[in-house]
C-alpha positions as CSV (number, residue, x, y, z in Angstrom):
1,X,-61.0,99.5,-56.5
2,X,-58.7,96.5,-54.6
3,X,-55.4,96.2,-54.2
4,X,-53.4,93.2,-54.5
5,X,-52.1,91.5,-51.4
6,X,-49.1,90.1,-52.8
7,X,-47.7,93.2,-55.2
8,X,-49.8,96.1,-54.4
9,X,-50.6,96.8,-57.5
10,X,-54.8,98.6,-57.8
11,X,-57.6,96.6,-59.6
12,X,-60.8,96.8,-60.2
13,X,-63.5,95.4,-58.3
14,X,-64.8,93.0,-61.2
15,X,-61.2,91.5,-61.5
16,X,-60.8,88.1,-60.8
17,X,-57.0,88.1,-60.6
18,X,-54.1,90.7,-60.2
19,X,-53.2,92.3,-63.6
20,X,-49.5,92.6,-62.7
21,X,-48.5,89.1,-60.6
22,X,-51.7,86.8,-61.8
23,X,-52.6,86.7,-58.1
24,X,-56.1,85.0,-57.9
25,X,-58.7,87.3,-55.9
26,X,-60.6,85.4,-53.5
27,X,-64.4,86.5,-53.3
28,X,-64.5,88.5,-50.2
29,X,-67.9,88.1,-48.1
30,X,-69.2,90.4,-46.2
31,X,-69.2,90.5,-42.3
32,X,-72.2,89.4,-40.9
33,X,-73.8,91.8,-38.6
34,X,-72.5,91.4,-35.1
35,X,-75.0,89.9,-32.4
36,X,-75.1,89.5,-28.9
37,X,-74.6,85.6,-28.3
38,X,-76.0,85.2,-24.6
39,X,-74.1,82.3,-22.8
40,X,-76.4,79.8,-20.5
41,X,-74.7,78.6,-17.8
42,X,-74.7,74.8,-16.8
43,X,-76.6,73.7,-14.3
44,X,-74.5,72.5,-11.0
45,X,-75.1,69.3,-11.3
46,X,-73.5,68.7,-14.8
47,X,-71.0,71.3,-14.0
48,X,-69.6,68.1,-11.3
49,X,-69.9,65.2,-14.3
50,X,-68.1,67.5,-15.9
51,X,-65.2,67.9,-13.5
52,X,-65.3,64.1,-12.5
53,X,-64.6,63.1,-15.9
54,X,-61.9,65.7,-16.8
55,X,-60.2,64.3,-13.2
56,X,-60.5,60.7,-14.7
57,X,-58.9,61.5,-17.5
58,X,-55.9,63.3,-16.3
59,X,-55.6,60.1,-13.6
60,X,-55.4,57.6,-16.6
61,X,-53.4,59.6,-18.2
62,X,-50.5,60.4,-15.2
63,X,-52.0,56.1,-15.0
64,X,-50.5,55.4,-18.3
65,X,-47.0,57.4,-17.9
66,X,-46.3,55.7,-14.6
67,X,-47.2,52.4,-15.8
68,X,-44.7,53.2,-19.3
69,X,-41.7,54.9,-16.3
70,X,-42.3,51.7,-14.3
71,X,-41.9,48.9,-16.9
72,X,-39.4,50.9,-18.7
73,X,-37.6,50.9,-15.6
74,X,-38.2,47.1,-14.8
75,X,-37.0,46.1,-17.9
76,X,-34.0,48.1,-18.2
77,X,-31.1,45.3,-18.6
78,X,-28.2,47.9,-17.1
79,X,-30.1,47.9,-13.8
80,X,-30.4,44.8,-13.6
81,X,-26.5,44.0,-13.5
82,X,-26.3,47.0,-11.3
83,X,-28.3,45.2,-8.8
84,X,-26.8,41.5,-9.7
85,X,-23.5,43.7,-8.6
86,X,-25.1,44.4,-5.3
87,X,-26.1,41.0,-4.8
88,X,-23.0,39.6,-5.6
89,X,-21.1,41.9,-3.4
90,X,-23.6,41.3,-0.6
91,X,-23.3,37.5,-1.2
92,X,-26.6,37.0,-1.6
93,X,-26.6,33.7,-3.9
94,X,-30.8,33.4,-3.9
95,X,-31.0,37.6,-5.1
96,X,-27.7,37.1,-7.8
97,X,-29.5,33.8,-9.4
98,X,-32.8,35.4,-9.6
99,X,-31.6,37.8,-12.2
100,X,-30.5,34.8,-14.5
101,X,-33.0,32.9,-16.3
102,X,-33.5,29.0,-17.0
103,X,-35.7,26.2,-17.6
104,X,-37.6,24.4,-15.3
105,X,-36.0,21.2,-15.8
106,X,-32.7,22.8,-14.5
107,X,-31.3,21.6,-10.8
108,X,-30.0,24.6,-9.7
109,X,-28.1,25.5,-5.9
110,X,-28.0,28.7,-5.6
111,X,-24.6,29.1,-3.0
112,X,-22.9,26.5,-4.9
113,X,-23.9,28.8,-8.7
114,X,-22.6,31.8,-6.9
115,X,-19.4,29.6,-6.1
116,X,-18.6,29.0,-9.8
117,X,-19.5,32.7,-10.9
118,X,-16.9,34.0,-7.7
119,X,-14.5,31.4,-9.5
120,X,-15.0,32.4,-13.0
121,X,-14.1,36.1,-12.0
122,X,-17.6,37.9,-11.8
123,X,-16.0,41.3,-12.4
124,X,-15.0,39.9,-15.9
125,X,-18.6,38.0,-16.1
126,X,-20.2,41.6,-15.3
127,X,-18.2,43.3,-17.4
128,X,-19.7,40.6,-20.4
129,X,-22.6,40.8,-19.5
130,X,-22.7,44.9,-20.3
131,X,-20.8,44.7,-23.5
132,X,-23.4,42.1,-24.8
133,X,-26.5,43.9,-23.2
134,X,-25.2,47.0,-25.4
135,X,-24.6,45.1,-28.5
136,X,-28.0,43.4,-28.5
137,X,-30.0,47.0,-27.9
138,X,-27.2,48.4,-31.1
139,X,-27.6,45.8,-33.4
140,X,-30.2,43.3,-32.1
141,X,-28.0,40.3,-31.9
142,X,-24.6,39.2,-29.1
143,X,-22.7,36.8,-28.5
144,X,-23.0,33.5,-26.0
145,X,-20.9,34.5,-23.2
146,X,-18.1,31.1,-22.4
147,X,-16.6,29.9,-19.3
148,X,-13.1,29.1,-18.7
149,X,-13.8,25.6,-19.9
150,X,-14.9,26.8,-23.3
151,X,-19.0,25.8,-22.0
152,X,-22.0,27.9,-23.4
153,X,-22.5,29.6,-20.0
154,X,-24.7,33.0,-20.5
155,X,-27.0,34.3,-24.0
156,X,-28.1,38.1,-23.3
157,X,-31.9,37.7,-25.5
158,X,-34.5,39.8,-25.7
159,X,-38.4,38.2,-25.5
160,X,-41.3,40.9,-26.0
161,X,-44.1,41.6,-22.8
162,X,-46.8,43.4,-22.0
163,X,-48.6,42.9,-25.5
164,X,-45.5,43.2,-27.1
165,X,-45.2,47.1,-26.1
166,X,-41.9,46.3,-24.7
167,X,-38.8,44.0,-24.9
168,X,-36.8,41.8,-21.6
169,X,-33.8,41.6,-21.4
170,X,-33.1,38.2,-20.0
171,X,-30.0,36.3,-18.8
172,X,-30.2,32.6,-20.5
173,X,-28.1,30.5,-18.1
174,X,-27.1,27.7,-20.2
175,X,-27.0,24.2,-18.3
176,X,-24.9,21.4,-18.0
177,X,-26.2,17.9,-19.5
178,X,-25.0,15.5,-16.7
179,X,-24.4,11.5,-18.0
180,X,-23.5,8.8,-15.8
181,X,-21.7,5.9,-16.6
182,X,-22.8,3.0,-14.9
183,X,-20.6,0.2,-13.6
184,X,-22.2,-2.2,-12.6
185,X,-25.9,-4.0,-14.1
186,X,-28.8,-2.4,-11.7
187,X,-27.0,0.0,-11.0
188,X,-29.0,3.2,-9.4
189,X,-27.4,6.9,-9.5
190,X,-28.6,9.7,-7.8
191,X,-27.6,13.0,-7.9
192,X,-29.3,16.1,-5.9
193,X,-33.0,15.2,-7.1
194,X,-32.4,13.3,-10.4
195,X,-32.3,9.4,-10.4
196,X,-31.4,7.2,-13.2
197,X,-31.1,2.9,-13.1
198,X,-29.1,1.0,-16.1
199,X,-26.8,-1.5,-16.7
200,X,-23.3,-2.2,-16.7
201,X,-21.6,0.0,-19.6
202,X,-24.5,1.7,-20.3
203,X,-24.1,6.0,-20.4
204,X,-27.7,7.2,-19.3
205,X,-28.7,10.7,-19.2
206,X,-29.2,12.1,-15.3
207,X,-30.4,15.7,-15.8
208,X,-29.7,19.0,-16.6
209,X,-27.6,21.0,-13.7
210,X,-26.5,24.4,-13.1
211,X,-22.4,24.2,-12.6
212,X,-21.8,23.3,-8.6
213,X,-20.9,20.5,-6.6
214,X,-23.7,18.2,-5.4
215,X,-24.1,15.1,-3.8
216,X,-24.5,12.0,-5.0
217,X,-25.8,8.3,-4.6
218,X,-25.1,5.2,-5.9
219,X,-25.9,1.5,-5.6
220,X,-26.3,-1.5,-7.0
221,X,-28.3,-5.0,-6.3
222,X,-26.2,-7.8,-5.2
223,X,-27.8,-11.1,-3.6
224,X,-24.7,-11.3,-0.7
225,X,-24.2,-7.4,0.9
226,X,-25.4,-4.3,-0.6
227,X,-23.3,-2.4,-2.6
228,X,-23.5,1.3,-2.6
229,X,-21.5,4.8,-2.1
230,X,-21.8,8.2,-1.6
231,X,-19.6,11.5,-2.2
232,X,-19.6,14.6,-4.3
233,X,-19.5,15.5,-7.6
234,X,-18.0,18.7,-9.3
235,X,-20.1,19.2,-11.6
236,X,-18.1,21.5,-14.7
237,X,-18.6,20.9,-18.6
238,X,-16.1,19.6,-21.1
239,X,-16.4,22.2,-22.9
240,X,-19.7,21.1,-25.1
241,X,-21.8,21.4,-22.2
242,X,-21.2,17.7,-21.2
243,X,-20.1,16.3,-17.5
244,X,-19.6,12.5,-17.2
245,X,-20.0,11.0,-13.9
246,X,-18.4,8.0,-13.1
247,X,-19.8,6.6,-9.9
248,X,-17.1,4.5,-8.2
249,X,-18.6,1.7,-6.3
250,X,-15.6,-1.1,-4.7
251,X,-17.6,-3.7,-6.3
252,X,-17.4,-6.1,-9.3
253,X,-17.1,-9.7,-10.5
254,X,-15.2,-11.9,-8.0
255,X,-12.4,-14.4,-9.2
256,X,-12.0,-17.5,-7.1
257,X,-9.5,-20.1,-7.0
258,X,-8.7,-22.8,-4.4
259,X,-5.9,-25.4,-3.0
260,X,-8.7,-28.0,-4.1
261,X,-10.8,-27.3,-6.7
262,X,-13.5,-29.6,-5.3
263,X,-13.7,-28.1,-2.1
264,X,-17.7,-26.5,-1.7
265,X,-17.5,-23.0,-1.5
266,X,-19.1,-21.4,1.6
267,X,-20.6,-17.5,1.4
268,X,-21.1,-15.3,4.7
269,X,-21.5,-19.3,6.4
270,X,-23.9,-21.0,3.7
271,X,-23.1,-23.7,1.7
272,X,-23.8,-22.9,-1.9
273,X,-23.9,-26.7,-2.6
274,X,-21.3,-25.9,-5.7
275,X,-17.5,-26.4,-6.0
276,X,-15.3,-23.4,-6.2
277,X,-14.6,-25.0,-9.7
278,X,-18.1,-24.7,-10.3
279,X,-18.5,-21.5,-8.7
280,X,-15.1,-19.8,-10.1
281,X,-16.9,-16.3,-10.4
282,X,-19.6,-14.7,-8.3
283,X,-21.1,-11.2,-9.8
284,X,-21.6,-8.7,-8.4
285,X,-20.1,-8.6,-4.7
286,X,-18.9,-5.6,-2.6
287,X,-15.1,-5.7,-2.2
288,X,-15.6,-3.3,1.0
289,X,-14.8,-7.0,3.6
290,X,-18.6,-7.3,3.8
291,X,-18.9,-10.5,2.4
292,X,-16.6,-14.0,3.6
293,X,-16.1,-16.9,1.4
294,X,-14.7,-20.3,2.4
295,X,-14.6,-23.9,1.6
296,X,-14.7,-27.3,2.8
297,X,-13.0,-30.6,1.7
298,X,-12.0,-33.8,3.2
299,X,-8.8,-35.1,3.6
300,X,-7.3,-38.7,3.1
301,X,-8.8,-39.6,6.1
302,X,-12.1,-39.0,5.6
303,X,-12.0,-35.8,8.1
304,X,-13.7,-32.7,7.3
305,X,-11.3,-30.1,6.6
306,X,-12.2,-26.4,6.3
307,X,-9.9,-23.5,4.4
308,X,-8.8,-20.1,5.7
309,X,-11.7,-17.4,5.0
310,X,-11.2,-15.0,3.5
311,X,-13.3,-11.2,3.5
312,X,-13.7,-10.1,0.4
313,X,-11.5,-6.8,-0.6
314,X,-10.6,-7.9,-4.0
315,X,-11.7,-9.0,-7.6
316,X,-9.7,-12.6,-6.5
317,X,-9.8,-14.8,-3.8
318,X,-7.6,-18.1,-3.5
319,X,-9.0,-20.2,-0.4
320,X,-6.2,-22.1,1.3
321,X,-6.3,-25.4,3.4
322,X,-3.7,-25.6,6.2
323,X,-2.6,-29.4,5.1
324,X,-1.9,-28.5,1.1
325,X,-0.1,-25.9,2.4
326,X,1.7,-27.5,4.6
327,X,3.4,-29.9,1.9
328,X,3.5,-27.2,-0.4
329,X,5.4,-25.5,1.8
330,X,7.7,-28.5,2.5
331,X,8.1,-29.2,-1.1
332,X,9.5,-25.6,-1.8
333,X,11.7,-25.2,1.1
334,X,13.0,-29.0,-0.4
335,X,13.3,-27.3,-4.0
336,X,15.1,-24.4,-2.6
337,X,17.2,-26.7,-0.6
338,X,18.0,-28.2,-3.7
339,X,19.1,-25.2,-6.1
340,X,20.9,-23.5,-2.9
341,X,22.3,-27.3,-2.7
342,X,23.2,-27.1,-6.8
343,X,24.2,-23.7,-6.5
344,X,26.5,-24.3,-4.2
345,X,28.5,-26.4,-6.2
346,X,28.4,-24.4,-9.5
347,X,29.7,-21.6,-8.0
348,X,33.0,-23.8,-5.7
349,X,33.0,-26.9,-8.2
350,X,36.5,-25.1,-9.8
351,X,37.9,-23.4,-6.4
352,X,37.6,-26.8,-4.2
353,X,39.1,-29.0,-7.2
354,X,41.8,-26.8,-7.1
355,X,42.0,-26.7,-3.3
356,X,42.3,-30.4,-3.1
357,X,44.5,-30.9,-5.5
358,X,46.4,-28.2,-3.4
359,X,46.6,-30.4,-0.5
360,X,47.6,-33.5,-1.9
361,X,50.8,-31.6,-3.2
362,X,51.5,-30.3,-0.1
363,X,50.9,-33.5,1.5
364,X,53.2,-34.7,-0.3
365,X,55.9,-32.1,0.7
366,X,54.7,-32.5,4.4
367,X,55.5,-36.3,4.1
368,X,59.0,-36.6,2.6
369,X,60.3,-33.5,5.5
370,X,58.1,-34.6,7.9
371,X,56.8,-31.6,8.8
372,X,53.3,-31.1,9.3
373,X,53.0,-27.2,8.9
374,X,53.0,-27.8,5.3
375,X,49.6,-28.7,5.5
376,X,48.5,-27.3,9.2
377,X,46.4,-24.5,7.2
378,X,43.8,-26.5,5.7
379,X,42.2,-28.2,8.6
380,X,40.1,-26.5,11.5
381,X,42.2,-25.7,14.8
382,X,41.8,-28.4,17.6
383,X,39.7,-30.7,14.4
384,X,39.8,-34.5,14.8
385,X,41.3,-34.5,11.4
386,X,44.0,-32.2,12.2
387,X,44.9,-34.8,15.2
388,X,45.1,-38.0,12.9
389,X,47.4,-36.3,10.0
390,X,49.7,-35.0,13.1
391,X,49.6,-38.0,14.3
392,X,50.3,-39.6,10.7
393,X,53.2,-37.0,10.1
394,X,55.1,-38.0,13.7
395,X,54.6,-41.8,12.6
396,X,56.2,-40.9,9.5
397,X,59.2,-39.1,11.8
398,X,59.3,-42.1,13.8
399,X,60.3,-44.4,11.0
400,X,64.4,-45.4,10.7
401,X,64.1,-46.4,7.3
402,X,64.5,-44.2,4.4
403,X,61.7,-43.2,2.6
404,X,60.1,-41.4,-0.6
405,X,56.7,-40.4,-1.9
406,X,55.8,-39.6,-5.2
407,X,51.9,-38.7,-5.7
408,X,51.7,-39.5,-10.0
409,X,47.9,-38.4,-9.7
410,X,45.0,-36.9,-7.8
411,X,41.6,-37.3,-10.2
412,X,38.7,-35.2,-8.9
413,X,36.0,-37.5,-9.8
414,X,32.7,-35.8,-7.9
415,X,31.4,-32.7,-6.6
416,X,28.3,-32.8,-4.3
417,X,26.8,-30.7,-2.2
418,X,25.6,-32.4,1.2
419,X,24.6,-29.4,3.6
420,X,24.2,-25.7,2.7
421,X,28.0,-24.7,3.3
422,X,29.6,-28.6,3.1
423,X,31.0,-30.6,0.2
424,X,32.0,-33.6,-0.7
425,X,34.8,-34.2,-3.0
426,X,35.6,-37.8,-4.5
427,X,39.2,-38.9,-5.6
428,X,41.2,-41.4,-7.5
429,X,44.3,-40.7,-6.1
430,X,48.1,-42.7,-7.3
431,X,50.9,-42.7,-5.3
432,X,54.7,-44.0,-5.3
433,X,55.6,-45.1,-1.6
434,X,59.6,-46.3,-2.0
435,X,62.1,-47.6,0.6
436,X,65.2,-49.4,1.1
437,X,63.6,-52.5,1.1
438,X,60.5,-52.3,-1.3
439,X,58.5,-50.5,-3.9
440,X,55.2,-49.8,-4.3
441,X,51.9,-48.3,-5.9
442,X,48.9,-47.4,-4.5
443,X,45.4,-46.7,-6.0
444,X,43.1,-45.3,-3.0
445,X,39.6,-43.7,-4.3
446,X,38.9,-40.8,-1.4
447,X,36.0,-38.8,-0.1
448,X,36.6,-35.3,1.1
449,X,34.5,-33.5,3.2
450,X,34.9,-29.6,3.0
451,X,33.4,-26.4,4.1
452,X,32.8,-23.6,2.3
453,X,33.7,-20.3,3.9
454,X,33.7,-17.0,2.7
455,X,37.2,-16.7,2.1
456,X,37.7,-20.4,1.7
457,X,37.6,-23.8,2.6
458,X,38.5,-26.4,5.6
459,X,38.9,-30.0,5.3
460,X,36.6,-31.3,7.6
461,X,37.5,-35.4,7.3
462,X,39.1,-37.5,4.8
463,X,37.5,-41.0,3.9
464,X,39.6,-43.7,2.5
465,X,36.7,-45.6,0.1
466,X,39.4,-48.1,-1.2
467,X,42.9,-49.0,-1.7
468,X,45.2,-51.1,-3.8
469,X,48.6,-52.1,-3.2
470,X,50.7,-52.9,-6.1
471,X,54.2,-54.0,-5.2
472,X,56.7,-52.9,-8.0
């Protein structure tokens, strides 16, 4: 009899499963007798291999979990900004770049990198750097990190190592693609290490930089003085990763002109066997005063005759030769003469007409009363003219006969201008002289001379041209 190991329930020996749960009755064997095992102990010298390999293993083994705690650590991203922090705080631009990766191809500084990441704000570039470190381990992707110019500037990526056991996370600094425009043809630029040689108007491509300021170079070939520059360029991108450098070299193609065309142009004291006609532009010169033009011609004479020169500081030149400037000069200050001459009597032609037509009627009055104060106010005090119509008025006085004038007409036939303030005034002039004993009428043609003054005019001299007596 059994019973059942799962109900309880009694069976019989020959029953291969319970009768009450269908429990299937495993066949049960027997114990085998007990026996005495006797152990052999190992001899000593295997007992030591034995030992020597069970310490190898456990060595790889504690091996194998340092090495996994060591490149774990290595290749943890969040200690990595931890200790760009410390390198940053410590300013320690060598240690903070070292963190960041780029190409080989990339001109780097590492004081003037740490310059632009102070500028950006590196608390805000740290604080990027961890959001996108966590979104790349989350989700396996983040997003390029900008700079304040709207540039590509850092990609958090991941690249496996160590047989692909584990995964970096790097720091992709993304560079800036420097071009230079070149002014000039031969024209060499050099910034930091890179070197590039074109033509004028050509854009050529200098190198990839990290954002900084470097130093640059430039020069071009000229046969007369060389032509070159230095400075310092910021280098920052346009936003698309692009900086354009525009070298500035005070150089170009030189415009030249000349009193006499056919003078032979001189450069730094050689003849260049050419006329500055011939030679009207001269490319490219330095416009820094390095270089001195001139020219020779000869004058009416014969004699050799040699212009002003002239260092060169500008894209034009005119060479000048004392003698054509001489009666250039002349012939202006004779134009000017002239229009001040014209203008002078467009702007009193009206005013002295008026004035002399004045005096002749007050003349008139100062005649027939004898009195000279009628016209006293339109000659200079102490004048010669002044003295010969006093002395005409007290002739007049002096008379005994009764007399009468009647001025019919006063014609202003001319206005000129003689001297910068003096006029002269022509007449045709009719009078009526009567007395007891005769009639008459005269025709006289007159020149005035008169001076302009700010608030008027002075008769300076009277000229009788002619006269005709008409007895009536």
């Amino acid at each position: 009899m059994k019973n059942c190991t799962n109900c309880g329930t009694a069976s019989k020996g020959s029953d291969k499963f319970c009768l009450n749960c269908g429990l299937k009755f495993e066949d049960e064997v027997s114990p085998a007798p007990s026996q005495d095992i006797k152990r052999t102990p190992l001899p000593p010298k295997q007992r030591k291999k034995r030992m020597v390999g069970l310490t190898v293993a456990a060595m790889i083994l504690l091996g194998l979990i340092g090495t996994h705690l060591y490149l774990q650590s290595k290749y943890d991203a969040t200690k990595s900004i931890i200790e760009m922090n410390q390198a940053y705080s410590k300013n320690d631009a060598a240690k903070l770049l070292s963190y960041f990766s780029l190409a080989d191809d990339v001109v780097k500084d590492e004081k003037e990198f740490y310059l632009f990441i102070e500028q950006e704000g590196w608390e805000d570039v740290r604080d990027q750097l961890k959001t996108e470190t966590k979104l790349l381990k989350a989700e396996g992707l983040s997003n390029i990190i900008l700079d304040s110019n709207g540039n590509k500037f850092i990609s958090v990526v991941t690249e496996p190592v160590f047989l692909g056991l584990y995964d970096r996370v790097s720091f992709l600094v993304h560079p800036i693609t420097v071009k230079a425009e070149l002014p000039l043809n031969k024209t060499t630029v050099e910034i930091d290490s890179q070197k590039v040689t074109g033509n004028s108007g050509e854009t050529v491509t200098v190198g990839k930089f990290l954002p900084g300021s470097y130093t640059w170079t430039a020069s071009a070939k000229s046969s007369y003085s060389p032509i070159k520059n230095k400075g310092t360029a910021s280098i920052e991108g346009d936003g698309t990763n692009i900086y354009v450098f525009r070298p500035e070299l005070d150089a170009g193609k030189l415009k030249i002109t000349s009193d006499v065309e056919d003078a032979v142009l001189f450069i730094d004291g050689k003849s260049t066997g050419k006329t500055v006609k011939e030679m009207n532009s001269i490319e490219p010169i330095a416009f820094d005063g390095s270089v001195e033009i001139a020219a020779e011609t000869k004058n009416d004479k014969g004699k050799t005759i040699k212009s002003k020169p002239i260092s060169v500081e500008s894209a034009s030149a005119h060479l000048t030769f004392a003698h054509v400037q001489e009666k250039a000069a002349a012939e202006r200050a004779e134009k000017q003469a002239a229009e001040e001459l014209e203008n002078l009597v467009e702007t009193n032609e009206f005013a002295v007409s008026e004035y002399i037509i004045s005096f002749r009627d007050s003349f008139e009055m100062a005649l027939n009363h004898e009195d000279f104060s009628f016209i006293s106010d339109f000659f200079p005090p102490g004048s010669q003219v002044q003295a010969d119509y006093v002395a005409d008025i007290n002739r007049h006085t002096a008379m005994d006969e009764y007399y009468y004038y009647d001025f019919e007409s006063t014609v202003i036939t001319g206005v000129q201008a003689v001297d910068k303030n003096i006029l002269q005034v022509t007449t045709d002039e009719i009078f009526l002289f009567s007395s007891y004993e005769d009639d008459y009428q005269y025709y006289k043609t007159k020149k005035y001379t008169i001076e302009v003054q700010d608030y008027g005019f002075y008769i300076l001299d009277i000229e009788q041209l002619t006269t005709q007596q008409t007895a009536i």
